[in-house]
C-alpha positions as CSV (number, residue, x, y, z in Angstrom):
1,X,-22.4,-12.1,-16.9
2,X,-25.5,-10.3,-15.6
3,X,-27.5,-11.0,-12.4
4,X,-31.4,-10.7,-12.9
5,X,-32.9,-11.4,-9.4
6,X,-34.9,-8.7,-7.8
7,X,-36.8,-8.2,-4.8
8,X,-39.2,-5.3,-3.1
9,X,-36.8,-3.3,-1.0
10,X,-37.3,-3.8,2.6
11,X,-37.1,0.0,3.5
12,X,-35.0,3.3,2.7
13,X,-35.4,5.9,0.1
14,X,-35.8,4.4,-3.8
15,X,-33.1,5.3,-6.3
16,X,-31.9,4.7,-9.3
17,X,-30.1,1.8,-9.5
18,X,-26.5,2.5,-8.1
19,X,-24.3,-0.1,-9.6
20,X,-23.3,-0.3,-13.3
21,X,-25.1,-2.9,-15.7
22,X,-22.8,-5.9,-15.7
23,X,-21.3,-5.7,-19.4
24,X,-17.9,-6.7,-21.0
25,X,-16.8,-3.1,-20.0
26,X,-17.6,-3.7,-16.3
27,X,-14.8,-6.5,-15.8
28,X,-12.4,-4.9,-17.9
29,X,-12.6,-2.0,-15.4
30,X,-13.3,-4.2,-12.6
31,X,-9.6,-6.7,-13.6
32,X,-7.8,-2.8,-13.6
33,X,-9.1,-1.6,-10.7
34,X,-7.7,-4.5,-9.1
35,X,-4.4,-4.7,-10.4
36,X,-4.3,-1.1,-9.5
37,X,-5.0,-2.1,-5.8
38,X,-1.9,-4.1,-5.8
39,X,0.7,-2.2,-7.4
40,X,-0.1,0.9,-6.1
41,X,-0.1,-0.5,-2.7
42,X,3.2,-1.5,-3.4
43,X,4.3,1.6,-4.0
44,X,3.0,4.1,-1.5
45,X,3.9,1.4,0.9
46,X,7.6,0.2,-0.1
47,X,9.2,2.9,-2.5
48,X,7.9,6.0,-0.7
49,X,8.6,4.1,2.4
50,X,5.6,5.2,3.9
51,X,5.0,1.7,5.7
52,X,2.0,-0.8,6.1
53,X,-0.1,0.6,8.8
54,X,0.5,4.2,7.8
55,X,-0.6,3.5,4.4
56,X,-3.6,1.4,5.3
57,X,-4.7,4.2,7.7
58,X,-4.3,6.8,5.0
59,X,-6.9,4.7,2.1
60,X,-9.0,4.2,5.3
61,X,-9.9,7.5,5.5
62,X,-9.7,8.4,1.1
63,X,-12.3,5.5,1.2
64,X,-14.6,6.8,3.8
65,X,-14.9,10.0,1.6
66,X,-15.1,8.7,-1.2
67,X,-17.5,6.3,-0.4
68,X,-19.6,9.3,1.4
69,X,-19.8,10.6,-1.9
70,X,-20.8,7.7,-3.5
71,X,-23.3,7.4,-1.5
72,X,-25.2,10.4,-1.3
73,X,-25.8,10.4,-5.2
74,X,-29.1,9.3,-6.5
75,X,-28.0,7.4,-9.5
76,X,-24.4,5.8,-10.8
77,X,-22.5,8.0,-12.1
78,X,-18.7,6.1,-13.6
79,X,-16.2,8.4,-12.2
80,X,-17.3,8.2,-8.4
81,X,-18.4,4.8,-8.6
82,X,-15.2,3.7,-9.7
83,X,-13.1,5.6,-7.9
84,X,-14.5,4.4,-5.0
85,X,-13.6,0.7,-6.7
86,X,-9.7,1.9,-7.1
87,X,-9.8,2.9,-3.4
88,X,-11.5,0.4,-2.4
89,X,-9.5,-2.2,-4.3
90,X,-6.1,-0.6,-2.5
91,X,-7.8,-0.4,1.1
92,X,-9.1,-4.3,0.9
93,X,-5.1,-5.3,-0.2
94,X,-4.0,-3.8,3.2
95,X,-5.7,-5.3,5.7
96,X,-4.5,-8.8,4.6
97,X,-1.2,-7.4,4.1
98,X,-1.1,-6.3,7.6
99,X,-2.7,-9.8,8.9
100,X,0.2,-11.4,6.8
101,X,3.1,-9.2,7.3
102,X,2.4,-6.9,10.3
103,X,0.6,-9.7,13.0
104,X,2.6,-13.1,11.0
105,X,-1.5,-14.3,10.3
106,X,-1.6,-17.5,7.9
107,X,-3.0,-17.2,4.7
108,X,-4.9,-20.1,5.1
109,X,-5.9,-18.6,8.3
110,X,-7.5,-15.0,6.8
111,X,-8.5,-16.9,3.8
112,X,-11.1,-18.8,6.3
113,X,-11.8,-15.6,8.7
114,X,-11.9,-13.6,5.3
115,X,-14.7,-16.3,3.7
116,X,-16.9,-16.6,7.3
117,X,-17.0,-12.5,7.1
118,X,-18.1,-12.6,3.4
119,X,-20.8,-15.2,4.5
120,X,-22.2,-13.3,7.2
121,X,-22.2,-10.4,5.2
122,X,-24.5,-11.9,2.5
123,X,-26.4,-13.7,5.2
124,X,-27.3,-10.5,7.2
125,X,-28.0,-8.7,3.8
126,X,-30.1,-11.6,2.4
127,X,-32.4,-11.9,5.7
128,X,-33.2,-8.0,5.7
129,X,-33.6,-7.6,1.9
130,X,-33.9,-11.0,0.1
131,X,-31.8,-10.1,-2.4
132,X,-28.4,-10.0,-3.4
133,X,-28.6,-9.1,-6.9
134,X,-26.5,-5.7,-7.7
135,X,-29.7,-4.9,-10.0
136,X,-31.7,-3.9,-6.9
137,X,-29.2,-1.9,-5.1
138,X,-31.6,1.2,-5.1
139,X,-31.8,2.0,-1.4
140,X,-28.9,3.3,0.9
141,X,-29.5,-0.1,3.2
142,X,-28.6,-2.1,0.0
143,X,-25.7,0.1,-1.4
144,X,-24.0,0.0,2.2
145,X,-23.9,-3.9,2.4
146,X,-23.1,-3.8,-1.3
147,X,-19.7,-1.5,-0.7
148,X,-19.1,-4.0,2.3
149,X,-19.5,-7.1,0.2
150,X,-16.7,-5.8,-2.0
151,X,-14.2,-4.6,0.7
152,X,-14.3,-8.1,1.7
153,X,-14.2,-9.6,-1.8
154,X,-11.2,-7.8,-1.9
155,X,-9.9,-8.7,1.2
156,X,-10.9,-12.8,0.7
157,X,-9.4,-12.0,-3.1
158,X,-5.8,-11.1,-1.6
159,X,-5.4,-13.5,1.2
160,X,-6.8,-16.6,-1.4
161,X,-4.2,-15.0,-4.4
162,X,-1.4,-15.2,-1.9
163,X,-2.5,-18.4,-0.3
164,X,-2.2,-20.0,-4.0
165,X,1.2,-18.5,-4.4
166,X,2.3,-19.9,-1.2
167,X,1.4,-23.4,-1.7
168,X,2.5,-24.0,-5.8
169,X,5.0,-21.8,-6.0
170,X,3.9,-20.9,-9.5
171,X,5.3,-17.4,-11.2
172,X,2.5,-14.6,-11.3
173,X,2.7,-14.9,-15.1
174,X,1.9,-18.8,-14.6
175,X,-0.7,-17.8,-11.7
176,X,-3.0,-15.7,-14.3
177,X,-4.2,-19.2,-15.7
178,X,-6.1,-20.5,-12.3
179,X,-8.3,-17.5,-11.7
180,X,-8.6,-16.3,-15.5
181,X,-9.7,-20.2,-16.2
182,X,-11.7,-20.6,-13.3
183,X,-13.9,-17.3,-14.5
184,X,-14.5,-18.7,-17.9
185,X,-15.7,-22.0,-16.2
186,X,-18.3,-19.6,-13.9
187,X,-19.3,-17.5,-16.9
188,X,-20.0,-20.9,-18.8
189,X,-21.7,-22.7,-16.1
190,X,-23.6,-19.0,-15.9
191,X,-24.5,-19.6,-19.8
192,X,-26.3,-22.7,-19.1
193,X,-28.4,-21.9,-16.4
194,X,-26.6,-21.5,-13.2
195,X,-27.4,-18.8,-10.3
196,X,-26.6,-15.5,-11.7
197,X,-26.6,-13.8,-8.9
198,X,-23.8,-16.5,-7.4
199,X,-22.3,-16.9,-10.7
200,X,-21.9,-12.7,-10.3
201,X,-20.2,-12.6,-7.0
202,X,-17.6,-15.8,-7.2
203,X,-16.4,-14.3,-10.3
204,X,-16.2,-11.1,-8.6
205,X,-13.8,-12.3,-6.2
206,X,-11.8,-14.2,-8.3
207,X,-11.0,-10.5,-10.2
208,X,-8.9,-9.7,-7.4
209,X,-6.2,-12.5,-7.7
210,X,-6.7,-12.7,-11.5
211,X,-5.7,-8.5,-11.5
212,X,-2.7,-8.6,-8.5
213,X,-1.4,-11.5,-10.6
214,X,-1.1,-9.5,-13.2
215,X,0.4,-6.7,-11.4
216,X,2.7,-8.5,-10.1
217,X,4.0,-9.8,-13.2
218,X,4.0,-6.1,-14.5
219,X,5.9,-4.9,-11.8
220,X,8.1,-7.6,-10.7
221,X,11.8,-7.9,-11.7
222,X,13.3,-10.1,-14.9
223,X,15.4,-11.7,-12.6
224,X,15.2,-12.4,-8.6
225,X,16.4,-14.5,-5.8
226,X,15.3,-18.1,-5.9
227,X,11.5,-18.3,-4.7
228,X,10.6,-14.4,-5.3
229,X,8.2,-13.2,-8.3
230,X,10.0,-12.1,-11.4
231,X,8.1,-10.5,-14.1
232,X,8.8,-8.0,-16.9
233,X,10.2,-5.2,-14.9
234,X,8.1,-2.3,-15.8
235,X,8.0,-1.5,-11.7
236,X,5.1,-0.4,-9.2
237,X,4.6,3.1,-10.5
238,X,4.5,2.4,-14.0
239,X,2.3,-0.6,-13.8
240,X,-0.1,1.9,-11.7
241,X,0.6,4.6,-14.1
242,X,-0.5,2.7,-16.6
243,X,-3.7,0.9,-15.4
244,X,-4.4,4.1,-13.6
245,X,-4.7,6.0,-17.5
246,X,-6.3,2.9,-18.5
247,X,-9.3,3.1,-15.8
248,X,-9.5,7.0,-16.6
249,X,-10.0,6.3,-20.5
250,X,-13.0,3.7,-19.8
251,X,-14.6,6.0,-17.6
252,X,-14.9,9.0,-19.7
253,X,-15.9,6.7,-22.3
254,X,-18.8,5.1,-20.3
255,X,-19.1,8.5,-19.2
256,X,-20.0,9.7,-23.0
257,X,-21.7,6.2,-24.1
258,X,-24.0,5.7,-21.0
259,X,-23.3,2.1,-22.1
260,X,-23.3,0.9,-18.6
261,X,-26.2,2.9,-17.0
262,X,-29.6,2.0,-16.5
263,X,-32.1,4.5,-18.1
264,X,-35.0,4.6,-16.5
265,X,-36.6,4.1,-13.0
266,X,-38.6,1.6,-13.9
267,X,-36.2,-0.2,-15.5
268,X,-33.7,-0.3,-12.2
269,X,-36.8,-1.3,-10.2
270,X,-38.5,-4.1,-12.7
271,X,-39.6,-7.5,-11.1
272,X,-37.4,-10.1,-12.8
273,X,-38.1,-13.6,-13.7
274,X,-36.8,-16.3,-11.6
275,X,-34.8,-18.7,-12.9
276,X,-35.2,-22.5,-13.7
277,X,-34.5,-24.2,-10.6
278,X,-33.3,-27.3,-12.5
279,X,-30.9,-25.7,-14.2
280,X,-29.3,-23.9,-11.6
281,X,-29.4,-26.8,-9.2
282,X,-27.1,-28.1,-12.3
283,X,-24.8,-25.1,-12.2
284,X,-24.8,-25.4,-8.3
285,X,-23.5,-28.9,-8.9
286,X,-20.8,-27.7,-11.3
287,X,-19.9,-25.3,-8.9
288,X,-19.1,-27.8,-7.0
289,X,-17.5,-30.2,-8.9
290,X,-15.0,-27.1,-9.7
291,X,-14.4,-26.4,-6.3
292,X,-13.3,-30.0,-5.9
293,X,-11.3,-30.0,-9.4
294,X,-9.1,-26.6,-8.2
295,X,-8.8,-28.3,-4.9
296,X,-7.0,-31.1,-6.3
297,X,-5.1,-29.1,-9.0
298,X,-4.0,-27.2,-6.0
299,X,-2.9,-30.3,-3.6
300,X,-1.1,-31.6,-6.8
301,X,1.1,-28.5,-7.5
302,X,1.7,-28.4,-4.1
303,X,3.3,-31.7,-3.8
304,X,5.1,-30.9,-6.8
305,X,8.7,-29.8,-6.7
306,X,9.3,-26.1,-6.8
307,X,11.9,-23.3,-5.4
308,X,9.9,-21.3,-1.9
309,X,12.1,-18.6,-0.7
310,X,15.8,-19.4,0.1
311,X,16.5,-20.6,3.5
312,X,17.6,-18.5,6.3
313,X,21.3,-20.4,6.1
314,X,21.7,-19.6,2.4
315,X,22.1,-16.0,3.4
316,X,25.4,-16.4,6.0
317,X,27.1,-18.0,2.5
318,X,27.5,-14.4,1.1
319,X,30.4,-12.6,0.0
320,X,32.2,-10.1,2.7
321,X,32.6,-7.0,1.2
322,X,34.9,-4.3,2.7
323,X,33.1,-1.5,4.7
324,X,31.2,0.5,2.1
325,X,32.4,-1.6,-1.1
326,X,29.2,-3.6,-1.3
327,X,26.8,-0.4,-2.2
328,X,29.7,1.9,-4.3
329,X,27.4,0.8,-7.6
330,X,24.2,2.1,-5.8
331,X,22.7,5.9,-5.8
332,X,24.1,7.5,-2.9
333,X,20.2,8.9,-2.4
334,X,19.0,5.6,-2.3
335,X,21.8,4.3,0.4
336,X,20.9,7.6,2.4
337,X,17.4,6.5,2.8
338,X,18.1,3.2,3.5
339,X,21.5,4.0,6.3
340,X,19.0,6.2,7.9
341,X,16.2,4.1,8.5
342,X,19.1,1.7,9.6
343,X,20.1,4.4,11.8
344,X,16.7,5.1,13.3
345,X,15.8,1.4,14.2
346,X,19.6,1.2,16.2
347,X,19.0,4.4,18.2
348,X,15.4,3.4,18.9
349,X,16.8,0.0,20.1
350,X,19.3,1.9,22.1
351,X,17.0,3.9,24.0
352,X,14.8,0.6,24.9
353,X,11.7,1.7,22.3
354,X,11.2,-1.7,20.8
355,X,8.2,-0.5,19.0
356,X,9.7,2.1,17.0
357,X,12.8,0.2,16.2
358,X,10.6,-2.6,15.3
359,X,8.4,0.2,13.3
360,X,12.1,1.6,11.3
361,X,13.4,-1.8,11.0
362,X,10.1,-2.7,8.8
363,X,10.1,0.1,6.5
364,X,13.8,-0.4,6.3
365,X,12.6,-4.2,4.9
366,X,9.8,-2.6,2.7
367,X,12.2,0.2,1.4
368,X,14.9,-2.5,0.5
369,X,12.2,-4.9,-1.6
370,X,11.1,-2.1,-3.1
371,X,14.4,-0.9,-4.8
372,X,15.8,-4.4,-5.2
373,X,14.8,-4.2,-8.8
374,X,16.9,-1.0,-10.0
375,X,19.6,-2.0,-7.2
376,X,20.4,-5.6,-8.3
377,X,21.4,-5.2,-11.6
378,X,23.6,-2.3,-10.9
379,X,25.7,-5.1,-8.7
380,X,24.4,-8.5,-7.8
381,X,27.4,-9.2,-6.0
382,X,27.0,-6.2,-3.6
383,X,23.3,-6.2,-3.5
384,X,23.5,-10.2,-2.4
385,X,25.9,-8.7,0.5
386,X,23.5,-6.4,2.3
387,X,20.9,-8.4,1.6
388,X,22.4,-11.1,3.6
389,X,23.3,-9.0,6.2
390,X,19.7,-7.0,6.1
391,X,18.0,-10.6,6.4
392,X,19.8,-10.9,9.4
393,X,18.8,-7.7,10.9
394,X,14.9,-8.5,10.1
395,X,15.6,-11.9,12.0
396,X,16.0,-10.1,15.1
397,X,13.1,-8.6,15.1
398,X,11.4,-11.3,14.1
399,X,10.1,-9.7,11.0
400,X,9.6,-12.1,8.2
401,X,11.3,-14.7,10.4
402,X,9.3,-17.1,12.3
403,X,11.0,-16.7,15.6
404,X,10.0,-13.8,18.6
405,X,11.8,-10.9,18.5
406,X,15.6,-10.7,20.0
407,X,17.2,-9.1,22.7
408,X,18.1,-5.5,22.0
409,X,21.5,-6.2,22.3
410,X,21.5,-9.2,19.2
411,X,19.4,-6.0,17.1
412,X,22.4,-3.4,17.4
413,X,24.8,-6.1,16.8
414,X,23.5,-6.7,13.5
415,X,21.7,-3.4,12.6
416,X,25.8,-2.1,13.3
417,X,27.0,-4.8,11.0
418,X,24.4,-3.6,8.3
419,X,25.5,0.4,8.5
420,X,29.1,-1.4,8.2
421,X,28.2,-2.5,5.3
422,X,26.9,0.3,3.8
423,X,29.4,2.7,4.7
């Protein structure tokens, strides 16, 4: 899929074009990338307990240097290009995270504020350049609402994946279909005459559910409590690991090959021909018509039968362990980390700082997910033990849990109970 409209830059210094020609090799990298985003999220954020905000503050500022660097070159060169796409890709996944799981947004809810944004942005960028086509992104006016287009891609990509999720219940592995067809349909309509340059940027955003599906299935574990992912296991490090190696093969080669780069000046800067107006009036309409189809596909799974996550009452149902019993299977490192988070949110609670026992008692919930899949099968039994009793501790604080926090009292109660538990 290419895009071939052009227009005559508005203003800013000329360059060579800054954005990779649109080959087979660009959405393999592009699918990576985004899978990347995801797991690797993941894993800063839940295994090295580093915690939402912290890790969306710390790609925040990777991405404003690397994108400084990107954008002070003259031409595209693969490696900071796409590095700036792995960052990028990470930095997007965060904000709706944090909408979702930080300030309890809807999905359907930053899936609309997510799509107005990536409206306006086109809208502004159309009316000062009159183009949207990544072929003419030869100026630095053009390359900055061109990075700003694809943080929100990513964004919108995120908060739509999830959204999908949320209302079919389908696996990840399952939830690879929807996106993966839905690109072929683009790239088909694109083959017979529809708007390349739209054609271009709805397949572009539907990379970024297509690859955190994937990730997810990568990472997530073979088996899992009724309603959450499962997956082949292979966890968030090796799944970013592996993409990660991936990305750095394709680059060097692009790197050698030049396969992606446009040679010449006159080449990045050439007037195109428009396209036939009938035929992508046609595409438009099939555009459509597909919107409408995946609407419907999506209203029918919904209504369809299928496990969400287990009620809140399904928890109180589990097993009491003796003191310490539950985690005797686990690695002692692993309970350390977790008892002292525990620890931290009761004395913050103690002390009447709400906000940092609100703060511990998250990453205690992120540092828990994240080790569910080597903890679980070490002893199900135990593991379904603290994770009743840890569920109760996040419904306190309101965290995952659709009621306001509790009173400080109700949080040492059960944040007590919890280092009980674990000895």
């Amino acid at each position: 899929m290419t895009t071939t409209t052009e227009a005559r830059p508005r203003s800013g210094r000329l360059m060579l074009n800054k954005v990779p020609e649109v080959t087979v090799w660009f959405w393999v990298i592009k699918i990576l990338c985004t899978t990347v985003g995801e797991s690797f999220a993941d894993w800063i954020n839940m295994k090295l307990g580093v915690g939402l905000v912290n890790t969306a503050w710390i790609f925040t500022a990777v991405f404003v240097v690397v994108l400084a660097v990107q954008m002070r070159l003259k031409r595209y060169v693969p490696f900071p290009y796409w590095l700036t796409v792995v960052v990028v890709s990470v930095t997007g996944t965060l904000y709706t995270d944090i909408l979702t799981d930080q300030l309890n947004v809807p999905l359907w809810i930053s899936t609309a504020v997510f799509s107005v944004l990536l409206a306006v942005v086109f809208g502004v960028w159309w009316l000062r350049e009159r183009t949207l086509s990544i072929h003419s992104v030869t100026t630095l006016p053009r390359e900055s609402f061109y990075w700003l287009a694809v943080l929100v891609t990513f964004a919108l990509g995120t908060a739509t994946g999830d959204w999908t999720l949320e209302l079919t219940g389908w696996s990840p592995g399952a939830s690879v279909m929807l996106p993966l067809g839905l690109i072929a349909a683009i790239t088909l309509l694109w083959k017979v005459g529809a708007n390349p340059v739209l054609s271009f940027w709805l397949a572009y955003i539907l990379t970024r559910p297509l690859g955190a599906n994937i990730g997810d299935w990568l990472a997530s574990p073979k088996v899992a409590q009724p309603g959450e992912p499962t997956g082949l296991a292979l966890g968030t490090f090796t799944t970013s690991l592996i993409f990660l190696g991936l990305i750095l093969a394709t680059v060097v080669y692009l790197t050698v090959t030049r396969s992606d780069v446009t040679e010449t000046y006159e080449a990045a800067h050439a007037t195109h021909v428009t396209g036939d107006l009938r035929k992508e009036r046609v595409g438009l309409a099939g555009f459509g018509l597909l919107a409408v189809a995946t609407m419907g596909l999506l209203i029918w799974a919904h209504s369809q039968p299928h496990t969400g996550p287990a009620p809140e009452a399904d928890n109180t149902s589990a097993v009491q362990m003796a003191p310490g019993q539950a985690v005797k299977k686990f690695p002692p490192a692993k309970v350390a980390a977790l008892k002292n988070l525990a620890s931290t949110s009761l004395k913050d609670a103690r002390s009447g700082n709400a906000k940092g026992a609100h703060t511990a008692a998250q990453s205690l919930r992120d540092l828990w997910d994240a080790d569910q899949a080597s903890l679980q099968p070490l002893d199900n039994t135990g593991w379904t033990s603290i994770d009743a009793q840890m569920d109760k501790v996040l419904g306190t604080f309101g965290i995952d849990h659709s009621n306001p926090p509790m009173p400080p009292a109700q949080q040492e109660k059960e944040l007590n109970a919890l280092l009980t538990d674990m000895g």
